[in-house]
C-alpha positions in Angstrom: 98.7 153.1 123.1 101.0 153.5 125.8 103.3 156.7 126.6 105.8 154.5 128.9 108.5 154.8 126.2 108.2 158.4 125.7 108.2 159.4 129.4 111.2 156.8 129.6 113.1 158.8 127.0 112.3 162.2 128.6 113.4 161.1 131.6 116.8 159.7 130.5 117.3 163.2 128.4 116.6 165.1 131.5 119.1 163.2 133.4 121.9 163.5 130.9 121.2 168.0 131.4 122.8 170.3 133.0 120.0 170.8 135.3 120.4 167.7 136.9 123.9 167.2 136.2 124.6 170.7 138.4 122.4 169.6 141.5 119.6 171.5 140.3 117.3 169.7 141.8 115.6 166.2 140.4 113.6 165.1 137.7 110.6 167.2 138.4 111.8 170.4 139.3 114.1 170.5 136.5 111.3 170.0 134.4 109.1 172.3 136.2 111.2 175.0 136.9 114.3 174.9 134.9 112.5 174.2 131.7 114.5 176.8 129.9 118.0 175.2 130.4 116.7 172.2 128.9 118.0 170.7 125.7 115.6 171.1 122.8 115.4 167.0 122.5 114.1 167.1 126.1 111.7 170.1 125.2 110.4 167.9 122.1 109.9 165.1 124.3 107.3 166.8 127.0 105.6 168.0 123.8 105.1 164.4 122.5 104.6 163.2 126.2 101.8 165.8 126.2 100.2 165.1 122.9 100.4 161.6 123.6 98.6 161.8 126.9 96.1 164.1 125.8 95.3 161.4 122.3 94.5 158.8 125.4 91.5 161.3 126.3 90.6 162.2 123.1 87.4 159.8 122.4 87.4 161.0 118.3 90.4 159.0 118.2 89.6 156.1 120.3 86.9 155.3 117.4 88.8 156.8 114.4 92.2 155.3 115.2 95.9 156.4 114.6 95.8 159.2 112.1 97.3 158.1 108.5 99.7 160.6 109.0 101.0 159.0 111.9 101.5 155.6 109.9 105.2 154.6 109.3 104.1 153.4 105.5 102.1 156.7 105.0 104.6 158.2 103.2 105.1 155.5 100.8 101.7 155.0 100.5 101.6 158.7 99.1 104.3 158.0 96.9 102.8 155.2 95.5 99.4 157.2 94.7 101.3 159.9 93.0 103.0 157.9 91.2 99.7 156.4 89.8 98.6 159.6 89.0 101.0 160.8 86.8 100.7 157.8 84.8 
């Protein structure tokens, strides 16, 4: 479980802003100190960047695995349960 894409993303969104667009300053400081003027896509992106690092310490989920909420099929999984319920 590897953050590369997510910090690759966050970096391209920062370097499409204003911040760094405007001679700001680079990468870091505009994410550092100019965090405000930041689009909310880049803003989302340190979130995830953040969570995901932090799930890379977390030894629960080294043992427990991705969360089922966090599986692409969960949803029709659920779906799929309700639906044999109501039946």
């Amino acid at each position: 479980m590897s953050c590369q894409r997510i910090r690759d993303d966050l970096a391209v969104c920062v370097l499409r802003s204003d911040c760094y667009k405007s001679g700001q300053g680079d990468v870091k400081t505009c994410l550092k100190e100019h965090m405000d003027e930041l689009p909310d896509e880049c803003r989302f992106l340190r979130q995830a960047l953040y969570e995901c690092k932090r799930g890379m310490l977390d030894m629960r989920k080294r043992f427990r695995g991705v969360d089922p909420g966090m599986n692409k099929h969960a949803p029709a999984a659920k779906l799929a349960a309700e639906d044999k319920l109501d039946v």
